[in-house]
N, CA and C atoms as a LAMMPS dump frame, in Angstrom:
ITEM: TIMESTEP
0
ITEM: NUMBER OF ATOMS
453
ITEM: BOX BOUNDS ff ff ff
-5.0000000000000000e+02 5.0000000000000000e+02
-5.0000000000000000e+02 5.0000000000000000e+02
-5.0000000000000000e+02 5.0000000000000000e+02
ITEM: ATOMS id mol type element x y z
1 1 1 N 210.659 -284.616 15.354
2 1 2 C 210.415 -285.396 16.546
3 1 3 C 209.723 -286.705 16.199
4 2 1 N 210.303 -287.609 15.578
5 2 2 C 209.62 -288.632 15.047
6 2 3 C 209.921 -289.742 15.711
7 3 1 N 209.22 -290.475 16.407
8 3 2 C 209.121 -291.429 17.489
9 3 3 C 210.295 -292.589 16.839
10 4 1 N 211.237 -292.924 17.838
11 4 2 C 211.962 -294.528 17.308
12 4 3 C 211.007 -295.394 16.841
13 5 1 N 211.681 -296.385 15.8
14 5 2 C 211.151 -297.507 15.689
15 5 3 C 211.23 -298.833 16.662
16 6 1 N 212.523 -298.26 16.924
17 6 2 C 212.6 -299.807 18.242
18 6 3 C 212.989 -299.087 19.168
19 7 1 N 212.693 -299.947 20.097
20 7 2 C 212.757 -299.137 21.707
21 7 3 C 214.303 -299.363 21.934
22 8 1 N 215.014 -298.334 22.889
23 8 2 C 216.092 -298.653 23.343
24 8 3 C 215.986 -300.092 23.869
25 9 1 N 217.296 -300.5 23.919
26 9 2 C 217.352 -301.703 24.624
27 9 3 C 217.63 -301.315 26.303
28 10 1 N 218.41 -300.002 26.007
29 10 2 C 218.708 -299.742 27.682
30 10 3 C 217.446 -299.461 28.631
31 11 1 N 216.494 -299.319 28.087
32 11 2 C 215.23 -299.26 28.434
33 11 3 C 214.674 -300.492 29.694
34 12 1 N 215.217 -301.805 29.307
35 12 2 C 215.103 -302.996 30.132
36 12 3 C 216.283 -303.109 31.095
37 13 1 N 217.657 -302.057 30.926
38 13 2 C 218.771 -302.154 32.317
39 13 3 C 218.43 -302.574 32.971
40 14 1 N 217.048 -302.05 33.722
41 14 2 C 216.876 -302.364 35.205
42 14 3 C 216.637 -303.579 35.541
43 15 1 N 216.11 -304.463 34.831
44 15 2 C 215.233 -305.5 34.855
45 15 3 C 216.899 -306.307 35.131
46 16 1 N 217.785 -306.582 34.004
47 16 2 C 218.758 -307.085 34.374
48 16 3 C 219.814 -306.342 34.823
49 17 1 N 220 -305.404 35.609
50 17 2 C 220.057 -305.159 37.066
51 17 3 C 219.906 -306.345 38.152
52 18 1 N 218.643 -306.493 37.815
53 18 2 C 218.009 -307.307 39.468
54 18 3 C 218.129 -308.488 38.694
55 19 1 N 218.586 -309.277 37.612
56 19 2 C 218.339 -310.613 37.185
57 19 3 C 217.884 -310.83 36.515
58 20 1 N 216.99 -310.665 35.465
59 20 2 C 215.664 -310.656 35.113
60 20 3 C 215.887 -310.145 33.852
61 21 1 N 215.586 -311.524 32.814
62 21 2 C 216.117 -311.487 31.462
63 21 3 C 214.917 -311.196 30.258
64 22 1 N 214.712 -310.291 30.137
65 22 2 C 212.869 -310.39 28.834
66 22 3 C 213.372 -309.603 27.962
67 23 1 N 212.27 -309.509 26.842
68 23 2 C 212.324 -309.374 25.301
69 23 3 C 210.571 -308.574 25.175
70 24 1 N 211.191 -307.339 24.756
71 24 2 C 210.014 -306.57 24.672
72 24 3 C 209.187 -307.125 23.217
73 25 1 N 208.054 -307.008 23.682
74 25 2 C 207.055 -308.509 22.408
75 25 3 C 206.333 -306.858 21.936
76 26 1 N 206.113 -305.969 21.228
77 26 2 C 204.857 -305.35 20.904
78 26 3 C 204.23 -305.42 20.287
79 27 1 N 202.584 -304.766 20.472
80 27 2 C 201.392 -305.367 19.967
81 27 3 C 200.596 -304.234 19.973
82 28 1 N 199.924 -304.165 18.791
83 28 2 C 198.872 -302.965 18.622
84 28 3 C 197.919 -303.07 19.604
85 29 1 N 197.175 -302.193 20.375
86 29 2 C 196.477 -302.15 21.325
87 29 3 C 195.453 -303.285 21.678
88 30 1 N 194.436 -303.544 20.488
89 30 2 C 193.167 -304.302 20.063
90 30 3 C 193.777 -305.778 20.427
91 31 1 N 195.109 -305.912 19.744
92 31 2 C 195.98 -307.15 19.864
93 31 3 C 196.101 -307.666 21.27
94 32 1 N 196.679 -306.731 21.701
95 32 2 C 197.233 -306.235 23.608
96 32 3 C 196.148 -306.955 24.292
97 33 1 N 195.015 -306.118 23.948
98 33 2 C 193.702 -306.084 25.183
99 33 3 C 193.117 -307.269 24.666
100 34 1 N 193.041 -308.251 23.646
101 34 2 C 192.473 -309.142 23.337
102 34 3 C 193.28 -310.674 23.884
103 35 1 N 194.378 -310.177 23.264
104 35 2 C 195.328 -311.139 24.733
105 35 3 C 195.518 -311.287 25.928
106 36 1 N 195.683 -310.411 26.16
107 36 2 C 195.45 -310.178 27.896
108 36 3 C 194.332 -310.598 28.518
109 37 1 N 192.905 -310.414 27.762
110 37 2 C 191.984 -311.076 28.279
111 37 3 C 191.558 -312.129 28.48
112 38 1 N 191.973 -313.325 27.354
113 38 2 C 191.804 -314.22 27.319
114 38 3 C 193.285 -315.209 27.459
115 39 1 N 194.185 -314.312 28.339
116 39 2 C 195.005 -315.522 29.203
117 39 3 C 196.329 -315.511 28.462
118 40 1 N 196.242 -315.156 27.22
119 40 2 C 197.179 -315.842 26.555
120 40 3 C 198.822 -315.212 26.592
121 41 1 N 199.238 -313.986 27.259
122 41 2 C 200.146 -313.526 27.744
123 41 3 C 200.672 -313.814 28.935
124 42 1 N 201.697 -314.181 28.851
125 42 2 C 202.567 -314.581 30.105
126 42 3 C 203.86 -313.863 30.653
127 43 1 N 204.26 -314.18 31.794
128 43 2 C 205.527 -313.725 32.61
129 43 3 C 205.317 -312.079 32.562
130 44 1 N 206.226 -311.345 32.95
131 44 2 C 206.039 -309.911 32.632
132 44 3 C 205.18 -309.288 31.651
133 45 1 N 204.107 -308.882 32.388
134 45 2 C 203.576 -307.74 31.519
135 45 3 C 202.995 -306.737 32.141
136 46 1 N 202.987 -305.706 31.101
137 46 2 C 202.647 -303.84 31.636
138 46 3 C 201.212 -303.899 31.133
139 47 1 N 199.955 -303.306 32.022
140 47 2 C 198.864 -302.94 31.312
141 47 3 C 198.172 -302.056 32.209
142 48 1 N 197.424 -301.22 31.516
143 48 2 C 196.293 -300.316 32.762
144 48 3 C 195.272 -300.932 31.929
145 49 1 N 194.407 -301.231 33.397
146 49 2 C 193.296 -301.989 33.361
147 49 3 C 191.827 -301.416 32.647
148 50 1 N 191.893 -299.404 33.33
149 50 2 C 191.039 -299.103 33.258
150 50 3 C 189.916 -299.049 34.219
151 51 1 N 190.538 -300.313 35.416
152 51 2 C 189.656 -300.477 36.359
153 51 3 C 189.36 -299.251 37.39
154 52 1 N 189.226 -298.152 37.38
155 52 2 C 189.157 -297.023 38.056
156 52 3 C 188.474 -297.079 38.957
157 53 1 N 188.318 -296.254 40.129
158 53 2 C 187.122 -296.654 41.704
159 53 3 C 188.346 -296.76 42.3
160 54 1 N 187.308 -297.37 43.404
161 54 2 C 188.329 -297.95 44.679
162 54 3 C 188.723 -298.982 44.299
163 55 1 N 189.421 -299.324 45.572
164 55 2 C 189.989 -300.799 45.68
165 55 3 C 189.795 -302.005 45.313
166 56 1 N 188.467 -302.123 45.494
167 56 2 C 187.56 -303.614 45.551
168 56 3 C 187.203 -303.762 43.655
169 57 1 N 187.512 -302.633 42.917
170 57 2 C 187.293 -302.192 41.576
171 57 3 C 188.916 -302.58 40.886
172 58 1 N 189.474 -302.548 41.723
173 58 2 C 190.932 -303.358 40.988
174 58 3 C 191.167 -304.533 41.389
175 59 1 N 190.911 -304.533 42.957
176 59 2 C 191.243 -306.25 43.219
177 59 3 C 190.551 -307.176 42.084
178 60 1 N 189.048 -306.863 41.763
179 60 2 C 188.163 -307.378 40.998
180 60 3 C 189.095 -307.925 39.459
181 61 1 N 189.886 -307.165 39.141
182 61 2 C 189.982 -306.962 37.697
183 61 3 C 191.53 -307.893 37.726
184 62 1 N 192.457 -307.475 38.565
185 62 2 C 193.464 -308.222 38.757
186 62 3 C 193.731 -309.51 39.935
187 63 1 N 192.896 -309.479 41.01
188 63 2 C 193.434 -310.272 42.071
189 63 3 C 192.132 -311.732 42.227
190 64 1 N 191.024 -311.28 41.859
191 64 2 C 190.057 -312.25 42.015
192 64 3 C 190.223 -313.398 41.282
193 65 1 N 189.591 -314.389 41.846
194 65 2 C 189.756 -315.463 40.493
195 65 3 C 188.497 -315.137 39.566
196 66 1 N 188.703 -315.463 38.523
197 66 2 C 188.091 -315.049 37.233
198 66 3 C 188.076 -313.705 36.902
199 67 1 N 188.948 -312.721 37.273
200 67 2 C 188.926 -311.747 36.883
201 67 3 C 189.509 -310.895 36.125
202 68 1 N 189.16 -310.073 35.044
203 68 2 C 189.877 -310.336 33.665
204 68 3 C 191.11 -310.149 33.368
205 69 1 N 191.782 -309.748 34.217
206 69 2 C 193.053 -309.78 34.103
207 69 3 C 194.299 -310.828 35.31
208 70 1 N 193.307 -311.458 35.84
209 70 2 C 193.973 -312.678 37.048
210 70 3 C 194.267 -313.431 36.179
211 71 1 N 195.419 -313.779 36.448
212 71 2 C 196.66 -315.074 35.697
213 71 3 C 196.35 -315.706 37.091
214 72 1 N 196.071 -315.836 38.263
215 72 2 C 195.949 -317.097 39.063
216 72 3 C 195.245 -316.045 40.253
217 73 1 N 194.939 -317.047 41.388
218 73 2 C 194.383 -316.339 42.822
219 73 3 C 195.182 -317.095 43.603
220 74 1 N 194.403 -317.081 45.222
221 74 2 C 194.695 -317.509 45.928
222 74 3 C 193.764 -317.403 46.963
223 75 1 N 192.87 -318.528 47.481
224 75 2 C 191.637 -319.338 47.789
225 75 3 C 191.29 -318.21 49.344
226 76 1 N 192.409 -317.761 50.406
227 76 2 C 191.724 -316.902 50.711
228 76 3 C 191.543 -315.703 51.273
229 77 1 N 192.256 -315.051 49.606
230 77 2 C 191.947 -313.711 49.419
231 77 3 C 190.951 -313.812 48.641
232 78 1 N 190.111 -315.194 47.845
233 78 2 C 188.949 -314.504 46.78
234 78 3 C 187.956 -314.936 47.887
235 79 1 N 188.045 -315.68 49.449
236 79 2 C 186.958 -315.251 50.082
237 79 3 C 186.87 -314.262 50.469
238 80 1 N 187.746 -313.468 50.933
239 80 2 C 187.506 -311.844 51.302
240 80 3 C 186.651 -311.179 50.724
241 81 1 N 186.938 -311.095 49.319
242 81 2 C 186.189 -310.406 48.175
243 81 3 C 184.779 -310.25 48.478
244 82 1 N 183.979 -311.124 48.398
245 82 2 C 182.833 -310.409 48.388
246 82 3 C 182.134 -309.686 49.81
247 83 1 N 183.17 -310.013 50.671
248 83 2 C 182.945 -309.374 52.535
249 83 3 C 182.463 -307.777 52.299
250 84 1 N 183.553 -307.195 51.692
251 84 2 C 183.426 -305.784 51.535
252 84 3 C 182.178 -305.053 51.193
253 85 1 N 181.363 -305.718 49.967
254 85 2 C 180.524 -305.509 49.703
255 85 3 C 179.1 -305.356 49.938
256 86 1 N 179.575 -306.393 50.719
257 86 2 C 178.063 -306.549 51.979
258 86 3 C 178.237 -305.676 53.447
259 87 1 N 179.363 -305.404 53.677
260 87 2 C 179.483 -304.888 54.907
261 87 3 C 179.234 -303.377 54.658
262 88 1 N 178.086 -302.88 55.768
263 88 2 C 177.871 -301.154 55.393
264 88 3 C 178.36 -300.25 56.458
265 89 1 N 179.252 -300.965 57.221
266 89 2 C 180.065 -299.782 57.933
267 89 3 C 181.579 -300.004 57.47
268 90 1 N 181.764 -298.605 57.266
269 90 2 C 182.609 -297.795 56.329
270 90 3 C 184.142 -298.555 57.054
271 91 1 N 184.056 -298.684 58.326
272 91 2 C 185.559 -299.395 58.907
273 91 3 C 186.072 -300.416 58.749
274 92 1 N 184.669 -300.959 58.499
275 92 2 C 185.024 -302.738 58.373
276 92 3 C 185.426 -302.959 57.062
277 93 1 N 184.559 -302.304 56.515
278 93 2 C 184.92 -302.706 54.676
279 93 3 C 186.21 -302.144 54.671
280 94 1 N 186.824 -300.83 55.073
281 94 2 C 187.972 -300.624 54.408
282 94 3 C 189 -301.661 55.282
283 95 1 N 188.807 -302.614 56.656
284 95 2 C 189.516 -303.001 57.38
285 95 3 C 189.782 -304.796 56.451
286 96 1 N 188.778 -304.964 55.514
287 96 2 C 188.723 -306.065 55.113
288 96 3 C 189.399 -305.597 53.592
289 97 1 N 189.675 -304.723 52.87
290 97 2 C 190.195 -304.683 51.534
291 97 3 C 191.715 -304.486 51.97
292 98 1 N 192.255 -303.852 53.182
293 98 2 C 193.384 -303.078 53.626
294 98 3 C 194.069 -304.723 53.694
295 99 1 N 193.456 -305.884 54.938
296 99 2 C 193.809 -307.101 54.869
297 99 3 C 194.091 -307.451 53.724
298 100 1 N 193.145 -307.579 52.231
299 100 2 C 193.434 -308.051 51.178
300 100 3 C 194.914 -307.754 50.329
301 101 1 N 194.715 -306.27 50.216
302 101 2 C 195.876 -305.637 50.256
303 101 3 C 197.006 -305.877 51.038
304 102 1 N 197.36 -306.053 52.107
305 102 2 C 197.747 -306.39 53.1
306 102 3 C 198.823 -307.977 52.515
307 103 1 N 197.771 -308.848 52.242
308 103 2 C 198.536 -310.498 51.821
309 103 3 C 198.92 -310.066 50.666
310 104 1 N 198.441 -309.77 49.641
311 104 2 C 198.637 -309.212 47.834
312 104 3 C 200.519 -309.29 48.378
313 105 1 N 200.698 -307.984 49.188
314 105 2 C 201.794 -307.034 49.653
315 105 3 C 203.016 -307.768 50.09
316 106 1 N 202.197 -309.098 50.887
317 106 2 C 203.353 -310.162 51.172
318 106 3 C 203.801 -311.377 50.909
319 107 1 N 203.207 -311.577 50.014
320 107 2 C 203.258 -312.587 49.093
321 107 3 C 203.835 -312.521 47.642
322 108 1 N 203.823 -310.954 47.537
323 108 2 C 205.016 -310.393 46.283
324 108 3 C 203.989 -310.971 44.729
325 109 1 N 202.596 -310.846 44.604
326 109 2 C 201.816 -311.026 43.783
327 109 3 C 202.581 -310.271 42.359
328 110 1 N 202.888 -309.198 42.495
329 110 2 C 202.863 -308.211 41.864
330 110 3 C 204.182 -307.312 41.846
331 111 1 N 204.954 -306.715 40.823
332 111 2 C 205.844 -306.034 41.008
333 111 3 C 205.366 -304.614 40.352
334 112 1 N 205.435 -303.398 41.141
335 112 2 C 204.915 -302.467 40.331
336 112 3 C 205.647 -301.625 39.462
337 113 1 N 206.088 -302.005 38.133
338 113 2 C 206.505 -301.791 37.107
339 113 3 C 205.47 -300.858 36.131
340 114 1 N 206.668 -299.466 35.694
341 114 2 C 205.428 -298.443 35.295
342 114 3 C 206.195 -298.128 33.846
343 115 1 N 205.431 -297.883 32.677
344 115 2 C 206.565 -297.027 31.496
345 115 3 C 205.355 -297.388 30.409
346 116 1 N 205.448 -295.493 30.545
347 116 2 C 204.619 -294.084 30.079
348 116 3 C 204.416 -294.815 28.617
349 117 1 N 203.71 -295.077 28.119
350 117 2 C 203.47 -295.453 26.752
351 117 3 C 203.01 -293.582 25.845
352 118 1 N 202.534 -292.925 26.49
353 118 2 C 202.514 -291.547 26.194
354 118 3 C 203.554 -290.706 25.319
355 119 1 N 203.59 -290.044 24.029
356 119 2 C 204.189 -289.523 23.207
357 119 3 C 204.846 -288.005 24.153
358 120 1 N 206.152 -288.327 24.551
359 120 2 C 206.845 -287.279 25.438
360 120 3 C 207.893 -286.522 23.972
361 121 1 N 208.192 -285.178 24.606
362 121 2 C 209.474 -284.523 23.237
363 121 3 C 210.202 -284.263 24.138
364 122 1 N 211.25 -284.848 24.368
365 122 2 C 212.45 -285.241 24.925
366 122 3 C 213.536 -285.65 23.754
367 123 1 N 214.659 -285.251 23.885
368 123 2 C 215.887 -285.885 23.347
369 123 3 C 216.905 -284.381 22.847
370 124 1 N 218.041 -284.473 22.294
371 124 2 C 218.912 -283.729 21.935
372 124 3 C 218.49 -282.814 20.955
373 125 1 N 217.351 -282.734 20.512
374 125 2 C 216.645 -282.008 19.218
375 125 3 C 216.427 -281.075 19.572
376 126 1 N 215.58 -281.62 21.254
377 126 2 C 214.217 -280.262 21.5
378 126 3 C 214.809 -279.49 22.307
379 127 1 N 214.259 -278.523 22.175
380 127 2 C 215.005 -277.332 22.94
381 127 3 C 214.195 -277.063 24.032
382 128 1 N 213.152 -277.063 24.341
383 128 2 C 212.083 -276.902 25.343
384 128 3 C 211.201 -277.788 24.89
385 129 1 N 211.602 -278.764 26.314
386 129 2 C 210.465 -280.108 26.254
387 129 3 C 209.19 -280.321 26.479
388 130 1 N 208.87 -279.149 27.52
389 130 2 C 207.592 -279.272 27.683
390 130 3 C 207.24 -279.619 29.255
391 131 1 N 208.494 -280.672 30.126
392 131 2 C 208.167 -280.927 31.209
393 131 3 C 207.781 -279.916 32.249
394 132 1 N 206.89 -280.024 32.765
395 132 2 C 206.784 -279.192 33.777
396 132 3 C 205.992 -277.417 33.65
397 133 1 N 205.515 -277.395 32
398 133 2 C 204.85 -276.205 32.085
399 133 3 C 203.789 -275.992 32.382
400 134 1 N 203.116 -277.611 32.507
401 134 2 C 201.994 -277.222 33.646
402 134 3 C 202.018 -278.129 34.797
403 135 1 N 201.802 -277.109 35.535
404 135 2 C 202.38 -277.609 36.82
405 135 3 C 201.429 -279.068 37.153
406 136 1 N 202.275 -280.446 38.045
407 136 2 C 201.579 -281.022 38.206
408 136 3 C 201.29 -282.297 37.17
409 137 1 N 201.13 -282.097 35.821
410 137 2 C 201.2 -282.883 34.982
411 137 3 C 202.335 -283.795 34.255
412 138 1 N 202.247 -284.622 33.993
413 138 2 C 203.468 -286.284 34.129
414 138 3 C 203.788 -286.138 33.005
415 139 1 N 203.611 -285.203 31.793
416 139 2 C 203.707 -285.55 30.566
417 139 3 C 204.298 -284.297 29.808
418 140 1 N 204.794 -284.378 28.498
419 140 2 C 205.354 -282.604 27.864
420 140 3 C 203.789 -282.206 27.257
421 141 1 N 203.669 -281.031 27.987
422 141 2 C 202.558 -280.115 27.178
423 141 3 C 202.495 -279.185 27.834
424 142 1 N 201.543 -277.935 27.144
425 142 2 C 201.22 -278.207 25.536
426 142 3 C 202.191 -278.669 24.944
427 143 1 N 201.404 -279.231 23.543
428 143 2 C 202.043 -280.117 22.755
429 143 3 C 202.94 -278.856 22.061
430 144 1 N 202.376 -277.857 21.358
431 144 2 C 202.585 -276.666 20.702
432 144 3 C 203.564 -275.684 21.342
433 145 1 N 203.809 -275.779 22.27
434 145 2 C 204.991 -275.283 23.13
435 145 3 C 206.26 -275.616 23.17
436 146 1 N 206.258 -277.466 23.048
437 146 2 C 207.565 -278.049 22.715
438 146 3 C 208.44 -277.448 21.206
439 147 1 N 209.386 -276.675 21.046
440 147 2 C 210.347 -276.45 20.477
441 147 3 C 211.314 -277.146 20
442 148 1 N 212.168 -277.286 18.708
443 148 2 C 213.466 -278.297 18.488
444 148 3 C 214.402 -277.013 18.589
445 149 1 N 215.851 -277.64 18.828
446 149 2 C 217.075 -277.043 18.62
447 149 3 C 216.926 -276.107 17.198
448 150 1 N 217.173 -274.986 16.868
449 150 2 C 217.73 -275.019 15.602
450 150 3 C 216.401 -274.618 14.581
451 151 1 N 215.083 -274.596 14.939
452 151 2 C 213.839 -274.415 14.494
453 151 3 C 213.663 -273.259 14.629
């Protein structure tokens, strides 16, 4: 079960499907997160932030201006931002991030594009992949459970 070296190409179909012509760039993690932070990646890209919490804990990281992963804002959704924080009834704040959310949503900021960087055993080898033996979980495991054809 030894991971490809290059990614399928059919992997990007979808993208040109809808139009949409890119070239998968990869980068060791340290590389990844050091670029990303300081701007220097452009047009399409995949990343988890890490920003975990609520809402106001991701807008922060992706939607604010200066925030470490904002490639641009927009003047006023970063006044919203700090509303939430100050406000201590529970309706208003969520009525003011839902708005934020709300423009993000129609203004097409964002396309939510997802792919599992996670080591799955899948393909014509394995004989039992693993999906689904525990219930609930997105990924093949146990790892020790996955089987090849012929083993």
């Amino acid at each position: 079960m030894t991971p490809p070296t290059r990614p399928s190409p059919r992997r990007y179909d979808n993208f040109v499907g809808v139009g949409i012509r890119c070239k998968l760039r990869p980068l060791e993690r340290a590389a990844f997160f050091d670029s990303y932070s300081h701007k220097k990646l452009k047009n399409i890209l995949l990343s988890g932030s890490g920003a975990f919490g609520n809402a106001a804990t991701r807008l922060e990281a992706f939607v604010v201006k200066g925030g470490i992963y904002a490639y641009g804002s927009y003047p006023d959704i970063d006044a919203l931002f700090p509303h939430p924080a100050a406000e201590l009834d529970h309706k208003k704040r969520a009525a003011i991030l839902e708005k934020m959310q709300q423009l993000l949503a129609e203004r097409m900021v964002y396309a939510p594009v997802w792919e599992l960087g996670f080591l799955n055993g899948v393909g014509p080898r394995v004989g039992q992949s693993g999906f689904g033996l525990m219930p609930g979980y997105a990924y093949t495991a146990p790892y020790e459970d996955i089987t090849l054809k012929g083993a």
